[in-house]
C-alpha positions as CSV (number, residue, x, y, z in Angstrom):
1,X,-55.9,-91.1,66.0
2,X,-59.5,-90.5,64.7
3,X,-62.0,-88.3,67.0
4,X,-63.0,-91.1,69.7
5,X,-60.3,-91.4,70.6
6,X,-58.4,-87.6,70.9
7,X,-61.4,-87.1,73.4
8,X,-60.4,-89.9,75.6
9,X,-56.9,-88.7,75.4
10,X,-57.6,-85.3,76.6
11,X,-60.5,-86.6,79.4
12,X,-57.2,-88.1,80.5
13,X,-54.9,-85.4,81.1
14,X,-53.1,-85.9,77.8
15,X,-52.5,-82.0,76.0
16,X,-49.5,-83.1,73.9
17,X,-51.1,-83.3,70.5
18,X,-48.6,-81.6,67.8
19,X,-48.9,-83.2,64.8
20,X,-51.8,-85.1,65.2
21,X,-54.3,-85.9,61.6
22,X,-57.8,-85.5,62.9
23,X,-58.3,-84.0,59.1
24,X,-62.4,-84.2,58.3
25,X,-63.2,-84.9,62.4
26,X,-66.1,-84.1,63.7
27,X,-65.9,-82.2,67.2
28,X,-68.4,-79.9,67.5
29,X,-68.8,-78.2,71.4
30,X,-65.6,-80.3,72.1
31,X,-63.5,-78.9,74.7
32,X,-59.4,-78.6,73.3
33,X,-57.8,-75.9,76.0
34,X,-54.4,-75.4,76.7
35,X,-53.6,-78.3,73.6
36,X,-50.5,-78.5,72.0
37,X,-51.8,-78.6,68.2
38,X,-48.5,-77.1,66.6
39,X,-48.6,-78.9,62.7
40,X,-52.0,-80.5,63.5
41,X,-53.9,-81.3,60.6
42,X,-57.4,-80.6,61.0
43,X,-58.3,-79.8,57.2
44,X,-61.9,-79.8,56.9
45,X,-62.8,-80.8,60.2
46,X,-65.9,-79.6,62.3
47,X,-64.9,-77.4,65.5
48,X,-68.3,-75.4,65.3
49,X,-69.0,-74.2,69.0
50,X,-65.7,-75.8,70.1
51,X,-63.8,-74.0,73.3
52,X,-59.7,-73.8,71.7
53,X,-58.5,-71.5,74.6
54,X,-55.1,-71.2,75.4
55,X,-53.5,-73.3,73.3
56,X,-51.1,-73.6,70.6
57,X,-51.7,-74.0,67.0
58,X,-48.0,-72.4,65.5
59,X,-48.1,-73.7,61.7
60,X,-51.5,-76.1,61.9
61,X,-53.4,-76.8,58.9
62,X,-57.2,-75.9,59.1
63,X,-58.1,-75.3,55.6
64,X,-62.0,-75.4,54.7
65,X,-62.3,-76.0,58.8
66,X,-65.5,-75.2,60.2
67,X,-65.1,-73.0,63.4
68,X,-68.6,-71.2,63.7
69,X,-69.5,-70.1,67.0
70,X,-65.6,-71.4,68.2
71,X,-64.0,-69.5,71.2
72,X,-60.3,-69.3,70.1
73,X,-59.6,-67.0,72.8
74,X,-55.3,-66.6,73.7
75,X,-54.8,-69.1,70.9
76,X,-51.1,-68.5,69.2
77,X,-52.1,-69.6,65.3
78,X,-49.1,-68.0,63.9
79,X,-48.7,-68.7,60.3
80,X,-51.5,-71.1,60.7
81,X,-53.5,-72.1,57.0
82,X,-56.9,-71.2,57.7
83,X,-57.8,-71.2,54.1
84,X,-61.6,-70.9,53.3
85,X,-62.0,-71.6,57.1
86,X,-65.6,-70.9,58.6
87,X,-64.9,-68.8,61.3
88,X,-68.8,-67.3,61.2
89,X,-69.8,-65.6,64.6
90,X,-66.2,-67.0,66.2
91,X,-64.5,-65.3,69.2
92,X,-60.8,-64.5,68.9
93,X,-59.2,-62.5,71.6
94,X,-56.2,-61.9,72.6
95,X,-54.7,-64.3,69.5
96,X,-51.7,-64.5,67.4
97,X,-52.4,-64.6,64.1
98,X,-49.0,-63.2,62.3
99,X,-48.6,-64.5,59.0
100,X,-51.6,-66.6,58.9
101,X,-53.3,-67.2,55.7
102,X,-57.1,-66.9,55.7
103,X,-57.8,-66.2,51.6
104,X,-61.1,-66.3,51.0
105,X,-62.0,-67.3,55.4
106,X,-65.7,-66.7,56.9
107,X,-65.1,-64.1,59.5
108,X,-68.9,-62.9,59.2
109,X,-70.1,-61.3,62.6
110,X,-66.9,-62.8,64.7
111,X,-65.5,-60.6,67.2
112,X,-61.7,-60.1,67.1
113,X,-60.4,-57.9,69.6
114,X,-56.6,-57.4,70.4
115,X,-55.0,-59.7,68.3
116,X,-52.2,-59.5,65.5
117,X,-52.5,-60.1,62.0
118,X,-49.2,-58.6,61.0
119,X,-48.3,-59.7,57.1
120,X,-51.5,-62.3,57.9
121,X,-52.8,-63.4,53.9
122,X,-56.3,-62.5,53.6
123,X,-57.4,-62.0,50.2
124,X,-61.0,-62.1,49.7
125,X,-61.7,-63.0,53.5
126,X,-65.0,-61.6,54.7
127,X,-65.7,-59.9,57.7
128,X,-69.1,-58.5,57.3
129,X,-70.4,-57.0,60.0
130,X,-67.4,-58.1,62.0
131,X,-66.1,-56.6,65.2
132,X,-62.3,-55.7,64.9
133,X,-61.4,-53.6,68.2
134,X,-57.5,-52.9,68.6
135,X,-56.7,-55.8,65.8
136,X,-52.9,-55.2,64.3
137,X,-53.1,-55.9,60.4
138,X,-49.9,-54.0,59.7
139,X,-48.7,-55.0,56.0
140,X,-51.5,-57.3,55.8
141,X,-53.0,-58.2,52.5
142,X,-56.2,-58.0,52.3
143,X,-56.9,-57.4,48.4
144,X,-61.0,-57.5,48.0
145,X,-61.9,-58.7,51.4
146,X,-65.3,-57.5,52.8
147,X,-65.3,-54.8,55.3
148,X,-69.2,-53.7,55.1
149,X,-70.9,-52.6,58.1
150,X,-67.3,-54.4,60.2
151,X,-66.1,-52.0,63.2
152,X,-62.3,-51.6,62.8
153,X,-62.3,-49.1,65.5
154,X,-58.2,-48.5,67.0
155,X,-57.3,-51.2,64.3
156,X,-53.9,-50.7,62.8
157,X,-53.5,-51.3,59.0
158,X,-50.5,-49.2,58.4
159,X,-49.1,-50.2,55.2
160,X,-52.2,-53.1,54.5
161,X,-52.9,-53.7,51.0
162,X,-56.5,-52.7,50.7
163,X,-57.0,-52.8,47.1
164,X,-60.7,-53.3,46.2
165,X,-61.6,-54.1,49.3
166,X,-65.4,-53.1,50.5
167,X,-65.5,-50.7,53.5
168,X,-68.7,-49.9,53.2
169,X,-70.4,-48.5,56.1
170,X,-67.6,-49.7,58.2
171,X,-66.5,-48.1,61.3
172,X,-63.0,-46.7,60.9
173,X,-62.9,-44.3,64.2
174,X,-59.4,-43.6,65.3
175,X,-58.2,-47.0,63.0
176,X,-54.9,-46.4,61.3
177,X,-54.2,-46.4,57.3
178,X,-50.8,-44.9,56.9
179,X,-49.1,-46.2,53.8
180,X,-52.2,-48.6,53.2
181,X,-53.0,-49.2,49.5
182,X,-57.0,-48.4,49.2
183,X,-56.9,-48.4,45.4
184,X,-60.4,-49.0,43.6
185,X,-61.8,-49.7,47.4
186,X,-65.4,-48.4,48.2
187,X,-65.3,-46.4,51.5
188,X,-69.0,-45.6,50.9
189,X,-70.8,-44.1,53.6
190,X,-67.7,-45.4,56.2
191,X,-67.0,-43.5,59.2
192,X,-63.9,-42.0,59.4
193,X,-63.2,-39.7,62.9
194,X,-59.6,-39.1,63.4
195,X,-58.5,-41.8,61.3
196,X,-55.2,-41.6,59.9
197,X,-55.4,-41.9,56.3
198,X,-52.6,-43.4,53.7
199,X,-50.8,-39.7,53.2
200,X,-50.6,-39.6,57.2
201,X,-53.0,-37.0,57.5
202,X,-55.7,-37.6,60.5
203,X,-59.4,-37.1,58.9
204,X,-61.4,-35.5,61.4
């Protein structure tokens, strides 16, 4: 099923897509709400703007997907590959994201608020600038990713693997960091009220 022809399919009713290959499709501003996408294989497809609300996407492959500007809003992409994904300036609230790998994903500027990343994979990911409000990234790795200038304000990274990671200038109010491995990260100039730091002490 190429592009053409999943948009006639959903202008018909049709939400029952599991499995579908729309790998490389081009669906920028499409509407794909309260979709069935489990195992869909949209690798290196083009969902910039697109509305993915609702809907399911458990185990989908969208590697090197573009998904700037995407609203992915009570989306369930649990252990999704979003692998080198372009998520720049996206809107993800209210997702599940639990042991989704996004090594090396775009999440420049996106807003995240209130979903779970627990044991999520993203090494090298980059969030600059990024708004993470009440965002669960217990036992996450997230080895060099890019914090700077990100708000991770009543995040949760208990036990996240931090190591050279960039906070810098990031907004850590009230986030948690018990047990997290910060090793060789740069916390310059980050803002740290009442966070609770790796030994479980609160920094006030």
């Amino acid at each position: 099923m190429n592009e053409t022809d999943f948009l006639k399919h959903y202008a018909k009713g049709e939400r029952n897509f599991a499995g579908i290959d729309l790998r490389g499709a081009v669906l920028t501003n499409a509407e794909m709400s309260h979709v069935n996408l489990i195992k869909a294989n949209l690798s290196g497809a083009n969902l910039s703007g697109a509305r993915i609300i609702d809907s399911t996407l458990i185990g989908a492959h969208l590697s090197h997907t573009i998904l700037g500007n995407a609203t992915l809003n009570n989306a369930n992409l649990m252990n999704a590959d979003l692998t080198a994904a372009n998520l720049l300036g996206a809107e993800l609230i209210d997702c599940n994201l639990v042991g989704a790998h996004l090594n090396q994903a775009i999440l420049a500027h996106a807003i995240l608020k209130n979903i779970s990343l627990t044991n999520a994979h993203l090494v090298g990911a980059d969030f600059l600038s990024a708004q993470l409000h009440d965002v669960i990234l217990v036992d996450a790795d997230l080895q060099q990713a890019n914090f700077t200038e990100a708000n991770l304000s009543w995040s949760n990274l208990n036990g996240a693997n931090l190591r050279q990671a960039k906070l810098i200038k990031a907004h850590l109010r009230w986030t948690k960091l018990y047990k997290a491995d910060l090793t060789d990260s740069d916390l310059t100039q980050a803002i740290l009220s009442w966070t609770t730091m790796p030994d479980g002490k609160v920094h006030s």
